[in-house]
C-alpha positions as CSV (number, residue, x, y, z in Angstrom):
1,X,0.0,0.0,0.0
2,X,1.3,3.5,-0.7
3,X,-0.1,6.7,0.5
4,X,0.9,10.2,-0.7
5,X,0.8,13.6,0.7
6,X,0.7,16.7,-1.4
7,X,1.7,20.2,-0.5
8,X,1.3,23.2,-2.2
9,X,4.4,25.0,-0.9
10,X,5.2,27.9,0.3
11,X,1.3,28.1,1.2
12,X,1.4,24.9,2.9
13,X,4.3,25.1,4.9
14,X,3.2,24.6,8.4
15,X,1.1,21.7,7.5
16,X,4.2,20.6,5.6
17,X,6.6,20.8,8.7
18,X,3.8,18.7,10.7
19,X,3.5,16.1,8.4
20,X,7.4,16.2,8.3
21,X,8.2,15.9,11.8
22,X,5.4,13.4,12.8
23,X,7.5,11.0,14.4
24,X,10.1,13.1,15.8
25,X,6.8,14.7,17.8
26,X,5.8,10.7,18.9
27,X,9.1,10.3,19.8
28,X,9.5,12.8,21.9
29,X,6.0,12.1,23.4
30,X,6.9,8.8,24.1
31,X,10.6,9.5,25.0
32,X,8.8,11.7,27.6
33,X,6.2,9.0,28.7
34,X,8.8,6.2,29.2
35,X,10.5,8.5,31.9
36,X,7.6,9.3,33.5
37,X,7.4,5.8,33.9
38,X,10.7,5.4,35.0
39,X,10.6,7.9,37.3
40,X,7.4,6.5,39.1
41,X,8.0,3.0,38.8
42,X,12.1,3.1,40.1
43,X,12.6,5.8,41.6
44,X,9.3,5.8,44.1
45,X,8.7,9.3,42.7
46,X,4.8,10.8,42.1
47,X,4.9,11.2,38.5
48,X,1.6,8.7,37.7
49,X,-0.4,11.9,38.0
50,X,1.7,13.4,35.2
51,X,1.2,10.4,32.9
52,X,-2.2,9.9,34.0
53,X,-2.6,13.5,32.3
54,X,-0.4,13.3,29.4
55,X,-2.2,10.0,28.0
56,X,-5.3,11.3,28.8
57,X,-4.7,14.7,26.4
58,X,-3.3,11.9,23.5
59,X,-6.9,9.6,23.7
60,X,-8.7,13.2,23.9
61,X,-6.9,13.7,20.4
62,X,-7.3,9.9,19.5
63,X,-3.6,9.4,19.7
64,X,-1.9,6.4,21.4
65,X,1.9,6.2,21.8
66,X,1.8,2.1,21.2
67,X,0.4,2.5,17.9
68,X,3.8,2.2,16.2
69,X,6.3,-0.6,17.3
């Protein structure tokens, strides 16, 4: 399957950087949701609250960070 995105640059920029940087944004997102993990599960810290938050905002925006393995 192939799927193609067309621009019409320079009006399109901004949705062209989005599109571009997709997975640098979920990697950060997730980068930032393993630690919170980390943080709560090893080092007895009270970050759930945090995650509990941050995962709720991604299934208000029908995003889950396990969608790409």
């Amino acid at each position: 399957m192939e799927a193609f995105l067309v621009f019409n640059r320079p009006n399109d920029e901004q949705e062209f950087r989005v599109a571009s940087t997709a997975m640098e944004w979920y990697l950060t997102v997730w980068d930032l949701d393993q630690w919170l993990r980390d943080e709560t599960k090893y080092q007895d810290k009270d970050y759930q609250v945090v995650r509990n938050k941050l995962r709720e905002i991604l299934r208000d925006r029908n995003l889950d960070l396990d969608m790409v393995t």
